[in-house]
N, C-alpha and C positions, 0 to 999 in steps of 0.2 A: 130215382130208379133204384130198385131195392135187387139185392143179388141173394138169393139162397147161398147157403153153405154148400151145397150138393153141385151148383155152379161154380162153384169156388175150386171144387177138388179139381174139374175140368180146367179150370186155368191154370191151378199148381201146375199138372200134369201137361197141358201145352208149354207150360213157361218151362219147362224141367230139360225141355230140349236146346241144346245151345243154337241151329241155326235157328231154330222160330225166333228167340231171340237176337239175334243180328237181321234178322228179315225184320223183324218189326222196328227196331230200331233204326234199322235203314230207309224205310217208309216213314217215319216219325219224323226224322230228319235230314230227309233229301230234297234239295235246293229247284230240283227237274217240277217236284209233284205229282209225276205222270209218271211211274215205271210200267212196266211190262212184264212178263213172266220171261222173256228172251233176257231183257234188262237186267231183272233179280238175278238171272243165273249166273251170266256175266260177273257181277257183283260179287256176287258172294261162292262163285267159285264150282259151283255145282249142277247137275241135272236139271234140263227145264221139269222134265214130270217129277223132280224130289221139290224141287220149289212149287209144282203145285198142290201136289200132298201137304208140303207144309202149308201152304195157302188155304187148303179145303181146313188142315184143320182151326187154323183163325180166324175163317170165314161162318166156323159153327158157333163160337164165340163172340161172334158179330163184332169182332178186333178189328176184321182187313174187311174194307167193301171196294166193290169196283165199277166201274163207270163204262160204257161202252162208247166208243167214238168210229163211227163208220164196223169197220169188220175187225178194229183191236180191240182189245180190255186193260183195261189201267188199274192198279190199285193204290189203295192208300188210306190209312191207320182211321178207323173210326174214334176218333178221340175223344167223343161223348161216354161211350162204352169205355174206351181206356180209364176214363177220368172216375168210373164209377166203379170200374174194379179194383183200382188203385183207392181210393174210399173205403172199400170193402175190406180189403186186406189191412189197410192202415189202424180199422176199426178191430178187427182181428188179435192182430199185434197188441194193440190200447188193452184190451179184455183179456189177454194172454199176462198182463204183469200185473195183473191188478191182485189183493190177496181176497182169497176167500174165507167172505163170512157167514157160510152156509155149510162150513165143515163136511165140503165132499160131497155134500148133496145136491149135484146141478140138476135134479129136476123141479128143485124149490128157487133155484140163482133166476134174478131177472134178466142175469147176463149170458145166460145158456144159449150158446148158438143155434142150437138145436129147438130150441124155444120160440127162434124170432124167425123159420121159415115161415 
């Protein structure tokens, strides 16, 4: 599963927020597996419609998917997609310490992110 840089900015910017982070975290690692939007709020202390804002937006990120059961919605962490974004950045990072021996010229670097959309 290959992630553009341009997709990349869109995670920074969801992860930049601290409840998406404890909502996901909370879904990564909750023992139920079955939350609810009632349940997150509960949880983590806040608005059903602010947990589902935050929802929509990890839901565009294809982070949080949800499951329907009769007339509720359940979520929980798409961890294929986690695992590929977490790759992504980790590759990021690798390529951020590396030195350059193209003397400033990243449109000639094979490591140009910009390169390998």
């Amino acid at each position: 599963m290959r992630i553009l840089l341009g997709h990349l900015l869109q995670v920074f910017k969801a992860f930049g927020d601290p409840t998406r982070l404890k909502l996901l975290r909370l879904l990564m690692f909750n023992d139920e597996d079955k939350l609810k939007v009632i349940d997150l709020a509960d949880k983590l202390e806040i608005s059903q419609p602010a947990i589902t804002q935050h929802i929509n937006i990890l839901k565009e990120l294809d982070l949080i998917k949800s499951s329907k059961e009769q007339n509720r919605t359940f979520y929980y962490v798409n961890k294929t997609r986690y695992k590929a974004y977490q790759k992504a950045l980790n590759s990021i990072l690798e390529i951020s310490s590396m030195k350059c021996n193209f003397d400033g010229k990243c449109s000639e670097c094979p490591n140009n992110l910009q390169n390998q959309q």
